[in-house]
Z-matrix of the N, CA and C atoms (Angstrom, degrees):
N
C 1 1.452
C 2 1.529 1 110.98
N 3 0.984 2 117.09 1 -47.11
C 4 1.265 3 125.35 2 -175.06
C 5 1.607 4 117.28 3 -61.14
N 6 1.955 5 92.95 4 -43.33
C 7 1.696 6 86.89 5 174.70
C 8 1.548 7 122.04 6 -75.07
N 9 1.291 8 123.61 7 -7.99
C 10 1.174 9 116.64 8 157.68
C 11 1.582 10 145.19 9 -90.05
N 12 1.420 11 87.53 10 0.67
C 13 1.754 12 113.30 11 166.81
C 14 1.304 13 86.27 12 -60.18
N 15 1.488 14 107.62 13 -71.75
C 16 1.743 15 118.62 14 -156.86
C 17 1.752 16 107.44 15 -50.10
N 18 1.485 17 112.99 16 -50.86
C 19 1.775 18 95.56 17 -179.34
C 20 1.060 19 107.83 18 -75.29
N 21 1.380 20 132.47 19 3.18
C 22 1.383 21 111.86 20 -170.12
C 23 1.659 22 91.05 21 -111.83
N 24 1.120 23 135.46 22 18.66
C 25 1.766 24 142.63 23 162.79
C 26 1.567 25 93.82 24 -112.84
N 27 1.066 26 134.84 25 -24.94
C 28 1.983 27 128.08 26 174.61
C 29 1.365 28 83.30 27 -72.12
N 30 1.274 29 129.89 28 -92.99
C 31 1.744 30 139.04 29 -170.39
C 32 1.835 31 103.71 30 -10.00
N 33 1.353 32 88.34 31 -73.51
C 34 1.649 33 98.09 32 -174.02
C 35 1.692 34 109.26 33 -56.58
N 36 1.272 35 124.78 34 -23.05
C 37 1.418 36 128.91 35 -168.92
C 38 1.903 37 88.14 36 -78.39
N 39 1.123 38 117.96 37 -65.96
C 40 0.891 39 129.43 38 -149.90
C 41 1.939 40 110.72 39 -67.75
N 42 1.247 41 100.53 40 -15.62
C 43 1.260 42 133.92 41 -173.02
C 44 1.488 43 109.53 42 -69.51
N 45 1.370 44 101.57 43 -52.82
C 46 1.862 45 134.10 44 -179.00
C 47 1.426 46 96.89 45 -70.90
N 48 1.533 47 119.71 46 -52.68
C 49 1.688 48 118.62 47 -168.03
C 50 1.557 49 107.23 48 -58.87
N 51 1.690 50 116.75 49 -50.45
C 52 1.089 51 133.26 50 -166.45
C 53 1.941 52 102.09 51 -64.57
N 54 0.900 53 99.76 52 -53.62
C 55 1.912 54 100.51 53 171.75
C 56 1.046 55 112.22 54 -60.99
N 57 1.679 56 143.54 55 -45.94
C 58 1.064 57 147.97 56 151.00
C 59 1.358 58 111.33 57 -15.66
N 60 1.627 59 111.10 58 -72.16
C 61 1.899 60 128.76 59 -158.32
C 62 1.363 61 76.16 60 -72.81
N 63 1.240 62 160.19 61 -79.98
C 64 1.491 63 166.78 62 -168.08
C 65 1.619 64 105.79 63 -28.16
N 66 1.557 65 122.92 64 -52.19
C 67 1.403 66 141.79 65 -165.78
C 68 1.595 67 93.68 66 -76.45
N 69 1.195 68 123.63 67 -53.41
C 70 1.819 69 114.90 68 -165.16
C 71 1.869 70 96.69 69 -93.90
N 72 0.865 71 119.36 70 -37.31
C 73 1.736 72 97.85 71 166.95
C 74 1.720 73 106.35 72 -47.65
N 75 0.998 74 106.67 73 -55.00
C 76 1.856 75 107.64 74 -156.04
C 77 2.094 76 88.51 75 -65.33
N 78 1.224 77 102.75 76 -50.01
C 79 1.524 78 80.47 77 168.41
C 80 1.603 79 141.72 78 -64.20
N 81 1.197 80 112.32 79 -26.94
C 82 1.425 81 122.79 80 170.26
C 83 1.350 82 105.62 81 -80.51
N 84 1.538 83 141.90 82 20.60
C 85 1.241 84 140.03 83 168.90
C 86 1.533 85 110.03 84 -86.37
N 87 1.599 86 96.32 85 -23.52
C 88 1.840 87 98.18 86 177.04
C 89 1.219 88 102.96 87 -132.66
N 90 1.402 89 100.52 88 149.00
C 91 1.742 90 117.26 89 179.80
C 92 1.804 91 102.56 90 -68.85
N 93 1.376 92 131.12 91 -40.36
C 94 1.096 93 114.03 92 179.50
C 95 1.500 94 114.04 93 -62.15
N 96 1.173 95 137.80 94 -41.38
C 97 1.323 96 147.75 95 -162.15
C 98 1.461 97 94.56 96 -80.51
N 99 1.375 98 125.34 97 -60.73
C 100 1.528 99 117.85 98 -175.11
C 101 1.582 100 122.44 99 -62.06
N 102 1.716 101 103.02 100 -21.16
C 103 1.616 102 102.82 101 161.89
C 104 1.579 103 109.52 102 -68.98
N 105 1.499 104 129.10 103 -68.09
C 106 1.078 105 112.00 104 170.02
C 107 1.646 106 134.63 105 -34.23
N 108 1.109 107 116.30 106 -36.25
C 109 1.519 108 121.56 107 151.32
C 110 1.722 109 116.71 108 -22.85
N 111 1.624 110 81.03 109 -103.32
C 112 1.483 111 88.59 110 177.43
C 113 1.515 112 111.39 111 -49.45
N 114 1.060 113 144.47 112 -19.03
C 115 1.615 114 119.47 113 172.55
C 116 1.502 115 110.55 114 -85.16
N 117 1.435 116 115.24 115 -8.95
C 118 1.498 117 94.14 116 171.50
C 119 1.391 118 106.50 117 -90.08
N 120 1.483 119 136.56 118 -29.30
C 121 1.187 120 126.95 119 153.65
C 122 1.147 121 129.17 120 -50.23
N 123 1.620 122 132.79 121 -28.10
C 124 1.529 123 123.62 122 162.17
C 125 1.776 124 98.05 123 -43.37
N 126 1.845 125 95.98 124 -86.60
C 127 1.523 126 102.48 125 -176.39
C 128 1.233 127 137.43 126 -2.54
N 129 1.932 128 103.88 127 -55.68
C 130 1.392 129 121.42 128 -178.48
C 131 1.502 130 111.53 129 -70.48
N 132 1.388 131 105.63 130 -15.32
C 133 1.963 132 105.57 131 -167.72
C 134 1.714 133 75.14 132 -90.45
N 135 1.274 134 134.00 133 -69.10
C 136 1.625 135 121.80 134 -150.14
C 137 2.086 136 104.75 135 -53.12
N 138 1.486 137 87.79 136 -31.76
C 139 1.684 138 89.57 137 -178.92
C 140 1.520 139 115.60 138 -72.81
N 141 1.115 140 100.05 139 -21.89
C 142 1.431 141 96.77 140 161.53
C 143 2.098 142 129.16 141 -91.30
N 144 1.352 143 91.87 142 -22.66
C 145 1.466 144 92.23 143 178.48
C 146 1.729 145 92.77 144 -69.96
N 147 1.555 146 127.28 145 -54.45
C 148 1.653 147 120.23 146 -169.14
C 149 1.320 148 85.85 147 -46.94
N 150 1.016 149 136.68 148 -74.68
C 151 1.970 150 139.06 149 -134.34
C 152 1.315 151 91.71 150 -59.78
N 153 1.323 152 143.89 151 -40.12
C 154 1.649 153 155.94 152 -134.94
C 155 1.910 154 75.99 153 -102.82
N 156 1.286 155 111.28 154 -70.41
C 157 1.757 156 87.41 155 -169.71
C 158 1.588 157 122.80 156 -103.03
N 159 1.190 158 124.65 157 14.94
C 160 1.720 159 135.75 158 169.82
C 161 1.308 160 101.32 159 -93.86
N 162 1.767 161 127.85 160 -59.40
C 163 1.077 162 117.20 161 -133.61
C 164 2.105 163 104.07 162 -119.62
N 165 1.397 164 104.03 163 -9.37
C 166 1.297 165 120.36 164 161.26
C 167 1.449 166 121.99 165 -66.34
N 168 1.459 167 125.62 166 23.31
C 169 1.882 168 107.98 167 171.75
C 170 0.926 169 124.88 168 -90.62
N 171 1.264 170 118.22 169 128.11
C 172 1.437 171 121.22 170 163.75
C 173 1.385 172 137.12 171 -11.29
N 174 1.505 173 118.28 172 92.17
C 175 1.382 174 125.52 173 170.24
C 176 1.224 175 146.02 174 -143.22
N 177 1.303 176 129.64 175 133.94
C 178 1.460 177 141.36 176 176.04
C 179 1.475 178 128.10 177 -16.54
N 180 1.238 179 143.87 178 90.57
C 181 1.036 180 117.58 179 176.16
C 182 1.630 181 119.57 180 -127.47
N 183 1.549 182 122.97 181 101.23
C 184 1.175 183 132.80 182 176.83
C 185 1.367 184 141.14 183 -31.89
N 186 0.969 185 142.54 184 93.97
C 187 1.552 186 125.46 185 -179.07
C 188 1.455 187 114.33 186 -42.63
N 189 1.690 188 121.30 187 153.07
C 190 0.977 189 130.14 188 -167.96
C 191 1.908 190 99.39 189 -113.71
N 192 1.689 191 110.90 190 22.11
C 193 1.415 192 126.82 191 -151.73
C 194 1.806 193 90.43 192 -129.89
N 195 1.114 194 86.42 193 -73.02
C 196 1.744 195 90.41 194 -178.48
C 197 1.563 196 110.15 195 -119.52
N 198 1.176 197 120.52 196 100.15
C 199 1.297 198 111.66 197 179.24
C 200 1.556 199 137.51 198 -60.33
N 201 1.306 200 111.47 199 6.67
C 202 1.529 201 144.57 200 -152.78
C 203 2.127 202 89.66 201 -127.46
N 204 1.118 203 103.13 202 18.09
C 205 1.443 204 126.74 203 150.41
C 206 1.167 205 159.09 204 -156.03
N 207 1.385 206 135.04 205 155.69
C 208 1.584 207 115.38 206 -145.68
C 209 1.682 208 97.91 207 -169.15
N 210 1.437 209 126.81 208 115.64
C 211 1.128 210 138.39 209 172.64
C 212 1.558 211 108.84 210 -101.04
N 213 1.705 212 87.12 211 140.88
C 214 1.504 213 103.19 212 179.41
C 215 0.816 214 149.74 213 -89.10
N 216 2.051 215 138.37 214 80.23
C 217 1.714 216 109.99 215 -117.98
C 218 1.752 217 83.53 216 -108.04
N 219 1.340 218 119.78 217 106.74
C 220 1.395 219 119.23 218 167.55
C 221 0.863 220 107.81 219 126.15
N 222 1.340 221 123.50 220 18.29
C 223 1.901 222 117.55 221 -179.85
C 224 1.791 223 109.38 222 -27.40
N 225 1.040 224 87.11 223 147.81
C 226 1.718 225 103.37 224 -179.42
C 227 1.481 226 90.98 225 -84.18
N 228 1.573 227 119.57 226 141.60
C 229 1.278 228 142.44 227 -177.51
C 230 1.899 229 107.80 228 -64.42
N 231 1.842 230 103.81 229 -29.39
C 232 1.394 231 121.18 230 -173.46
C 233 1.528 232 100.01 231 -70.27
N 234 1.306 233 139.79 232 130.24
C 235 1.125 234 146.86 233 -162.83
C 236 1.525 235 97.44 234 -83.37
N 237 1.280 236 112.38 235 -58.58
C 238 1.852 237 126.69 236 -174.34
C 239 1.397 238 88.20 237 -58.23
N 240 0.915 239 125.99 238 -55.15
C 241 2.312 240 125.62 239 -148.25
C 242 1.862 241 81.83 240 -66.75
N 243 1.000 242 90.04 241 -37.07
C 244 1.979 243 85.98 242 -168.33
C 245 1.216 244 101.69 243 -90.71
N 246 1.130 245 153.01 244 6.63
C 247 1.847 246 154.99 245 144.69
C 248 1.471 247 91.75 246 -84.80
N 249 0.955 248 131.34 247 -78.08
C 250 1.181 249 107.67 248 -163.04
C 251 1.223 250 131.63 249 -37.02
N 252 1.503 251 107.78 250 -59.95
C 253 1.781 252 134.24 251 158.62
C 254 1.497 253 105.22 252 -16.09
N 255 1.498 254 106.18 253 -57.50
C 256 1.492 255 113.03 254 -165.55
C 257 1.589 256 93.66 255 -70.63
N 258 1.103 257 143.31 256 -93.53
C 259 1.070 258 136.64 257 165.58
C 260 1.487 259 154.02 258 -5.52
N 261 1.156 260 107.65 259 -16.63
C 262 1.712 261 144.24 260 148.33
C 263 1.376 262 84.17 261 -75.84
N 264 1.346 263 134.31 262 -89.26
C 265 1.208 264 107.54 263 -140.54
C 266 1.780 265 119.75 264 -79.44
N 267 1.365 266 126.71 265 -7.05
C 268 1.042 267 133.30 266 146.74
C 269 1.881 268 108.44 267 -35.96
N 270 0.994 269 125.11 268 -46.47
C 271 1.509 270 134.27 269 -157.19
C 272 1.774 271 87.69 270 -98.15
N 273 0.884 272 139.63 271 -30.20
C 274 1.556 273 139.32 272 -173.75
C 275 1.697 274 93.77 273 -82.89
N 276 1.332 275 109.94 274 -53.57
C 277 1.566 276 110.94 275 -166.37
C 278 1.850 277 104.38 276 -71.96
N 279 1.088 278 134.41 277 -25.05
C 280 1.177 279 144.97 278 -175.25
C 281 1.883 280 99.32 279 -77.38
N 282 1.561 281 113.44 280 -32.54
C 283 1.104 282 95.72 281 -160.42
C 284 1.503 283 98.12 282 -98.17
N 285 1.459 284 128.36 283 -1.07
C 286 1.586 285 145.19 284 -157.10
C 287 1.428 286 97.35 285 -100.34
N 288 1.722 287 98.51 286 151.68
C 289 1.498 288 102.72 287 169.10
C 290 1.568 289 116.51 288 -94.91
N 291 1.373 290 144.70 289 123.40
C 292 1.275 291 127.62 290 164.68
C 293 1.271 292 100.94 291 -106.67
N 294 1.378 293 104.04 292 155.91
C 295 1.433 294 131.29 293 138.11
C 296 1.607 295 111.84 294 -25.10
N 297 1.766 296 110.36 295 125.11
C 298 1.244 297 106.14 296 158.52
C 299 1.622 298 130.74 297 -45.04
N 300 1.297 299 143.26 298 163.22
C 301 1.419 300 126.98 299 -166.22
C 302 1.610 301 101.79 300 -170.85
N 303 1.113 302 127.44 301 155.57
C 304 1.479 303 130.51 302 142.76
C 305 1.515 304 119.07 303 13.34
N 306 1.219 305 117.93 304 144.49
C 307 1.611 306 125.49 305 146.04
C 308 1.504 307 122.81 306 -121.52
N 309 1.509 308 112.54 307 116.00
C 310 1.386 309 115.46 308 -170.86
C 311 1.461 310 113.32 309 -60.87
N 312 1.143 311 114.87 310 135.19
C 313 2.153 312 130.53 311 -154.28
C 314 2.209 313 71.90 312 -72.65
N 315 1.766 314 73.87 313 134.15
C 316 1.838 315 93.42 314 177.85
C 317 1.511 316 108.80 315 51.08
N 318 1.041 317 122.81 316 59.29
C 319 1.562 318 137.43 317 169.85
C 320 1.125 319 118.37 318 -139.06
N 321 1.419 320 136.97 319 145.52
C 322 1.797 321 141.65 320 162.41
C 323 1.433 322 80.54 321 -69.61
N 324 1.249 323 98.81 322 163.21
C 325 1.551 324 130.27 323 172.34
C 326 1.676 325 92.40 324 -98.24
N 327 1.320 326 133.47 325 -28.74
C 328 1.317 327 125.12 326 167.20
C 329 1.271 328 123.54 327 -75.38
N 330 0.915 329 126.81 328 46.31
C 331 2.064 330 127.91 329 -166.80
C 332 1.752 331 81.64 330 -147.30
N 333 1.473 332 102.65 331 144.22
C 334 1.315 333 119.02 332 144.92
C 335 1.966 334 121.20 333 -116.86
N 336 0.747 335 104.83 334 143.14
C 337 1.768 336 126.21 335 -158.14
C 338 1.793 337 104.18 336 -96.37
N 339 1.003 338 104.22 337 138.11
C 340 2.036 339 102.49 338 170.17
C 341 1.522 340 102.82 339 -146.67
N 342 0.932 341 103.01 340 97.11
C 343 1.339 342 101.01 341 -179.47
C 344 1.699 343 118.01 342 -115.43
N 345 0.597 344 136.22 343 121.16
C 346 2.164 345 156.72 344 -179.55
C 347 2.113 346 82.91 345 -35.36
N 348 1.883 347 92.54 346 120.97
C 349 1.377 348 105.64 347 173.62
C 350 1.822 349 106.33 348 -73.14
N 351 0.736 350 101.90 349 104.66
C 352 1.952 351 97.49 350 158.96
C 353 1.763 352 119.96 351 -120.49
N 354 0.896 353 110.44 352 147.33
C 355 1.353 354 118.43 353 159.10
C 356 1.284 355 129.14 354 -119.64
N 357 1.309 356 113.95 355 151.38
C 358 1.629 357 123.34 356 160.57
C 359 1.465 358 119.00 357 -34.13
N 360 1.264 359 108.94 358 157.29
C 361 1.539 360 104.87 359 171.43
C 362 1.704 361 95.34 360 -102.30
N 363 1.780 362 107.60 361 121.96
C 364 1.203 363 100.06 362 174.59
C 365 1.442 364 164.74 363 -19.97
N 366 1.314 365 106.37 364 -60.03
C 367 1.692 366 114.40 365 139.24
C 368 1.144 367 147.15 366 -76.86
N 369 1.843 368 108.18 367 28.39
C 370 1.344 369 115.68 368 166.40
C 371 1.164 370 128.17 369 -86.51
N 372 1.176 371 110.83 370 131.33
C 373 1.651 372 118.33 371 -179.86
C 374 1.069 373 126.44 372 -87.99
N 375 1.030 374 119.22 373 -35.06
C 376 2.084 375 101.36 374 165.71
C 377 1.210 376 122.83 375 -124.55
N 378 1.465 377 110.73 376 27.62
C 379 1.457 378 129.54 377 176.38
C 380 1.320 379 112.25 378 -89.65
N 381 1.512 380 106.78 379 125.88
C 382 1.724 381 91.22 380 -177.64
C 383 1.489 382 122.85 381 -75.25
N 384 1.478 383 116.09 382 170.37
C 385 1.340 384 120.77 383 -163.51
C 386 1.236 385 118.54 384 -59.18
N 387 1.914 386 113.40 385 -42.64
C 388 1.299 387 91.94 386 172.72
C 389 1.836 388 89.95 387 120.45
N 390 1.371 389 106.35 388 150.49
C 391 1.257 390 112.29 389 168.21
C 392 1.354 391 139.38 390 -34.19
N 393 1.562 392 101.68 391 -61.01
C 394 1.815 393 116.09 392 171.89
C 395 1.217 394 104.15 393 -57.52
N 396 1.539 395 133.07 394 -3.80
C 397 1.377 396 109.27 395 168.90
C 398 1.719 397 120.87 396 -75.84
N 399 1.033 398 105.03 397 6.97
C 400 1.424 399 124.55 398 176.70
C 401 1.438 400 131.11 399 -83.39
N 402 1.470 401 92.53 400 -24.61
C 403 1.331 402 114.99 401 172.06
C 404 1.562 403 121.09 402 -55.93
N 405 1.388 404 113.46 403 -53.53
C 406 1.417 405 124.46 404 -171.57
C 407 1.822 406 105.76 405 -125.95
N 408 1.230 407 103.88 406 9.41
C 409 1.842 408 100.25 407 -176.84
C 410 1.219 409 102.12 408 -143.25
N 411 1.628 410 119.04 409 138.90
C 412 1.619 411 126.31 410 171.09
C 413 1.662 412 106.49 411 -75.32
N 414 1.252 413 77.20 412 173.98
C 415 1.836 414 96.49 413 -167.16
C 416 1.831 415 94.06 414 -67.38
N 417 1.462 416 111.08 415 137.21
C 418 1.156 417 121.56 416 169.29
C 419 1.604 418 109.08 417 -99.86
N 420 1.500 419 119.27 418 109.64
C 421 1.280 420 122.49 419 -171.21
C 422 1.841 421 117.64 420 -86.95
N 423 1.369 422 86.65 421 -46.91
C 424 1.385 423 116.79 422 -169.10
C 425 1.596 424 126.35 423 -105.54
N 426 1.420 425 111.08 424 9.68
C 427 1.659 426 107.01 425 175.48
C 428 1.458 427 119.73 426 -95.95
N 429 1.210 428 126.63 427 -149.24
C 430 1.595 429 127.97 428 -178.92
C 431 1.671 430 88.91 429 -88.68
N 432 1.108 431 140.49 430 -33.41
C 433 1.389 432 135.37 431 -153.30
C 434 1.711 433 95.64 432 -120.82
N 435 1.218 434 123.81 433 121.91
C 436 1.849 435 110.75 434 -168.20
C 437 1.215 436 88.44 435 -122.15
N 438 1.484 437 118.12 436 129.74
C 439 1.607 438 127.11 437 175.58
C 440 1.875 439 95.69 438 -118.89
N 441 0.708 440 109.06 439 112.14
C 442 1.508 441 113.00 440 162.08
C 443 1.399 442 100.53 441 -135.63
N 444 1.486 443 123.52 442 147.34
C 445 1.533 444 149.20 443 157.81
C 446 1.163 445 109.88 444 -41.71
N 447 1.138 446 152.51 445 -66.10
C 448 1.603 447 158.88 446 123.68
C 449 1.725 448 102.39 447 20.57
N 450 1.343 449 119.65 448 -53.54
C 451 1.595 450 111.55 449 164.90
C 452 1.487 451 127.70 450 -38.97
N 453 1.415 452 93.09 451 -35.84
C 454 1.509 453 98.75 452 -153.76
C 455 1.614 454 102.35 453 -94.53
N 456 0.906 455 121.12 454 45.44
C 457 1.709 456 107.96 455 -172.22
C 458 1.803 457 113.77 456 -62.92
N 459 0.912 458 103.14 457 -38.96
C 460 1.465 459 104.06 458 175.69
C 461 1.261 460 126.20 459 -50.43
N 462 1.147 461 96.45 460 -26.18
C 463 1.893 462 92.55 461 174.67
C 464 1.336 463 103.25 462 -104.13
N 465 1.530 464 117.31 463 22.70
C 466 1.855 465 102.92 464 179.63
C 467 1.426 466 101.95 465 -67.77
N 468 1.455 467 118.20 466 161.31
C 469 1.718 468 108.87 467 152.10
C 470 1.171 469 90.98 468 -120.27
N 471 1.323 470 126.21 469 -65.97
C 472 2.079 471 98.09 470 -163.47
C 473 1.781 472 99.93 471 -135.44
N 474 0.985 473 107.90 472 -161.21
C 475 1.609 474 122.14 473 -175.13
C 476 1.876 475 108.83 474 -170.47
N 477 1.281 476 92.17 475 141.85
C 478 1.367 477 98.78 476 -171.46
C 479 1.510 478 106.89 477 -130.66
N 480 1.487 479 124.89 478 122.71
C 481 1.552 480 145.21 479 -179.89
C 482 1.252 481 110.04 480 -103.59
N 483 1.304 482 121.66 481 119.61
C 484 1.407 483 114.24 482 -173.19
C 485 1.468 484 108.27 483 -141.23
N 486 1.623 485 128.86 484 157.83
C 487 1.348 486 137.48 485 -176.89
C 488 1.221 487 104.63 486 -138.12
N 489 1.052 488 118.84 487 158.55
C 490 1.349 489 125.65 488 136.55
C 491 1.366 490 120.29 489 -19.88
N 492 1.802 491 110.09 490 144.90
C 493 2.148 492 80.88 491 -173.20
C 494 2.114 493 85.93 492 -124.45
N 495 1.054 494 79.84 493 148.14
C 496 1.927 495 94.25 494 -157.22
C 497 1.767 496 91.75 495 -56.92
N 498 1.459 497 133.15 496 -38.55
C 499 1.406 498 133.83 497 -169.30
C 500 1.627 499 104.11 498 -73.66
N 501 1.618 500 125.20 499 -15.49
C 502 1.343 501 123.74 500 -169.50
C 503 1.459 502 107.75 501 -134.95
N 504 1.519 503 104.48 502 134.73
C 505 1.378 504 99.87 503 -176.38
C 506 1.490 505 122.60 504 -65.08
N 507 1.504 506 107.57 505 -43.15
C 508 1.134 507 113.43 506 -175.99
C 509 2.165 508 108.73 507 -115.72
N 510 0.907 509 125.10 508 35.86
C 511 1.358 510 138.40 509 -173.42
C 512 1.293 511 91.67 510 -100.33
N 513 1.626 512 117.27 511 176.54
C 514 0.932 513 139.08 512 178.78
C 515 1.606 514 106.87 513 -139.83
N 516 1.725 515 117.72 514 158.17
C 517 1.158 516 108.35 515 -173.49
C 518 1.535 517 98.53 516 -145.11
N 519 1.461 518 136.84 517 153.28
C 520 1.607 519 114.64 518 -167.41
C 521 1.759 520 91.59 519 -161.64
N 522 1.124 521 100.26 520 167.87
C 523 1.426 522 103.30 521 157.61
C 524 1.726 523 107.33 522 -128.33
N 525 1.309 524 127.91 523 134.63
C 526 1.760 525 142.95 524 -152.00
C 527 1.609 526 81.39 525 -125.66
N 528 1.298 527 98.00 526 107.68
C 529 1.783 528 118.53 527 165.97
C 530 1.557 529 110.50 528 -116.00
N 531 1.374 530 108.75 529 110.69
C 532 1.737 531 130.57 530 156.71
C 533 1.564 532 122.91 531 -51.05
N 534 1.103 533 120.10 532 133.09
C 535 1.437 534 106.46 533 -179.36
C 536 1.871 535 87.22 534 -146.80
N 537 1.741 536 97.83 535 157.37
C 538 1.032 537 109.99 536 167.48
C 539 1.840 538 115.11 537 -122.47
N 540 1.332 539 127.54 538 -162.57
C 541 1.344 540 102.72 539 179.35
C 542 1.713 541 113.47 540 -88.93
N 543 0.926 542 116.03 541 20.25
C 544 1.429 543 128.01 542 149.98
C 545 1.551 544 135.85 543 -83.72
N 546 1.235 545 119.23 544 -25.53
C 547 1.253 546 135.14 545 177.78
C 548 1.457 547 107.79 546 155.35
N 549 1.713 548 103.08 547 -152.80
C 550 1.776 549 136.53 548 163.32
C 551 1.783 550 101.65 549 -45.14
N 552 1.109 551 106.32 550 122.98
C 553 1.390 552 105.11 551 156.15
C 554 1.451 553 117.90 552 -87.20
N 555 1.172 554 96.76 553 -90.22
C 556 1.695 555 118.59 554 165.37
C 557 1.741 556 109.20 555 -131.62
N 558 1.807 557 98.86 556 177.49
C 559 1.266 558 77.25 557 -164.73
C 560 2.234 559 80.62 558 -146.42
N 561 1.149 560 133.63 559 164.89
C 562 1.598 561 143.13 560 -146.94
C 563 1.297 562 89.66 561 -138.23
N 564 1.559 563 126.29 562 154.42
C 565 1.426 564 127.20 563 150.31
C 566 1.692 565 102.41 564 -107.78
N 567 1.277 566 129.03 565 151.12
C 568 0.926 567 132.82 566 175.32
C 569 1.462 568 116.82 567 -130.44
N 570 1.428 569 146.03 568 135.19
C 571 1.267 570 157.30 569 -137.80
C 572 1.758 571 135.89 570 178.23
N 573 1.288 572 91.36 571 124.55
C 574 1.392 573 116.36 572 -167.96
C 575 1.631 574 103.28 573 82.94
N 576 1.183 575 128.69 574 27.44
C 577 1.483 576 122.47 575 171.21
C 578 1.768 577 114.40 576 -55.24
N 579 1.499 578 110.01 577 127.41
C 580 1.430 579 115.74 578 171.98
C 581 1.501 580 135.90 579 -23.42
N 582 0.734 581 149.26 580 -143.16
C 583 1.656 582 144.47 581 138.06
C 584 1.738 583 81.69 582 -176.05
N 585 1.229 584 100.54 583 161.18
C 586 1.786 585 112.80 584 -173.71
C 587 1.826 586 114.18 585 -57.73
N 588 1.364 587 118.62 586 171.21
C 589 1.305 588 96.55 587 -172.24
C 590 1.822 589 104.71 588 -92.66
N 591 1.302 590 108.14 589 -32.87
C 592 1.318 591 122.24 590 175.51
C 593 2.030 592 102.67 591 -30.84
N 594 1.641 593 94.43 592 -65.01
C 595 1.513 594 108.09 593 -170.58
C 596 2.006 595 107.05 594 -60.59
N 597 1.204 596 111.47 595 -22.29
C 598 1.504 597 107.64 596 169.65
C 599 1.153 598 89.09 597 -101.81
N 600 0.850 599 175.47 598 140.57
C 601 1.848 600 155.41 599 -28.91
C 602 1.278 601 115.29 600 -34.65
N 603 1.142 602 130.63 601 -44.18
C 604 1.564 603 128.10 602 -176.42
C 605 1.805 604 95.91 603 -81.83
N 606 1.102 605 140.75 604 -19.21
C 607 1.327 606 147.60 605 -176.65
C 608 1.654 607 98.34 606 -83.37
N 609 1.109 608 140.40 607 -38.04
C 610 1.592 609 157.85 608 -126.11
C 611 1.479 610 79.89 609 -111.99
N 612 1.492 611 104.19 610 -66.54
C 613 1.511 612 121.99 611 -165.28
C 614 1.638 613 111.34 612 -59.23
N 615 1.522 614 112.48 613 -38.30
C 616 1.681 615 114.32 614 167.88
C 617 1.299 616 116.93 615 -51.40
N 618 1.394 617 101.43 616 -67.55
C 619 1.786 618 117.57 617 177.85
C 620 1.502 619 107.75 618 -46.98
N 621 1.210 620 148.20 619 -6.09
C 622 0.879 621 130.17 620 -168.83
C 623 1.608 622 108.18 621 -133.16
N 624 1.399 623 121.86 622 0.38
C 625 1.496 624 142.07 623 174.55
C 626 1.834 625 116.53 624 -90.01
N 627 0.909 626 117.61 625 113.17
C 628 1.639 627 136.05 626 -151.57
C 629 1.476 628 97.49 627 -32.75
N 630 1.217 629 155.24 628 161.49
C 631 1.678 630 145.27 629 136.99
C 632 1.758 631 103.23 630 -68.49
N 633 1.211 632 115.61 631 149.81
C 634 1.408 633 118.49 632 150.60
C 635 1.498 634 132.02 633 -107.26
C-alpha cells in the first residue's frame, strides 16, 4: 500500500513539473506575458524580503493542550536574546494563572517545556506532524501514527524544573537548562520566583484550616 501511495505522489509530482516546464515556455513566447512574469516575481521577492523582516519576530506561542508548554516560532538567531526571552517568560508564566491542562506522557507537571514551532509539510504522508501539533492535540501514544513531544528533541531549546524553594514559603526555585540539537548547553538556577497571588491565598488559606 504504501508503495503505491509513493508512485502515485512521483506520477503526480512529475505531472505538476511537466505543466509547470509547459506553463513558463508558453509564457516566454511573448514579451507581454514574460514582462508580466518577471514583475510578479520582482513583487513576490520584495513581498518576501518585508515578510522576512516586519513579520518574522520572535514569539511565544502556548499550547491550548498543556499549558506548561510553549513553542518558539522564530527564535532569534542571537543565542543570549533567545535565553533571555525564554527566561522572562518562565518568570511571567510562574507569576500567571492558567487553566488546569494536560500532563505531557513522562513529564513532572512541575517543568515548563520550549520547544522550536515546526510543522509538517502538508501533503506529507509519513512524515510526522511536527511540533505545532501540540498546540491543539494530546500526545498520541497508542495509534498506527504515534506523535509524542519526546520525538522531537532536536528542536527542544530549554526546560524548566521547579520546587518550592526551602528559604520561601511560597517562591519557587528551578534550574532552566538550554539545549540545542546536540544536547545540554548550559544550564541557570533561578530563585524566589513569584507564583500568582490568588494561588498564595488559597495556599495561606490551607495552612491555616484545621487537619482532620
Amino acid at each position: 500500500m504504501e508503495l503505491v501511495l509513493i508512485i502515485f505522489l512521483l506520477l503526480m509530482l512529475s505531472g505538476i513539473l511537466f505543466l509547470g516546464v509547459r506553463l513558463i515556455l508558453w509564457i516566454l513566447k511573448n514579451k507581454t506575458r514574460a514582462r508580466v512574469l518577471y514583475a510578479t516575481l520582482i513583487l513576490g521577492l520584495i513581498g518576501l524580503g518585508v515578510h522576512n523582516v516586519f513579520y518574522k519576530n520572535m514569539r511565544f506561542i502556548q499550547s491550548e493542550v498543556y499549558p506548561n508548554l510553549y513553542l518558539v516560532k522564530y527564535p532569534d538567531e542571537d543565542v543570549d536574546v533567545l535565553y533571555q526571552a525564554i527566561r522572562q517568560r518562565v518568570i511571567t508564566h510562574l507569576k500567571s494563572e492558567f487553566p488546569a491542562g494536560k500532563t505531557l506522557a513522562y513529564e513532572k507537571e512541575t517543568s515548563i517545556f520550549f520547544y522550536q514551532y515546526y510543522k509538517a509539510f502538508p501533503i506529507s504522508v509519513f512524515q510526522d506532524e511536527g511540533t505545532a501539533y501540540f498546540l491543539e492535540n494530546e500526545e498520541d501514544l497508542g495509534g498506527m501514527v504515534t506523535e509524542e513531544l519526546g520525538m522531537y528533541g532536536k528542536y527542544k531549546l530549554a526546560e524548566f524544573n521547579y520546587t518550592p524553594c526551602q528559604a520561601e514559603a511560597y517562591g519557587h526555585c528551578g534550574e532552566l537548562r538550554y539545549f540545542d540539537e546536540n544536547g545540554l548547553v548550559k544550564s541557570d538556577r533561578l530563585s524566589n520566583l513569584v507564583t500568582p497571588v490568588q494561588t498564595t491565598k488559597d495556599a495561606s488559606d490551607t495552612a491555616a484550616s484545621p487537619g482532620f
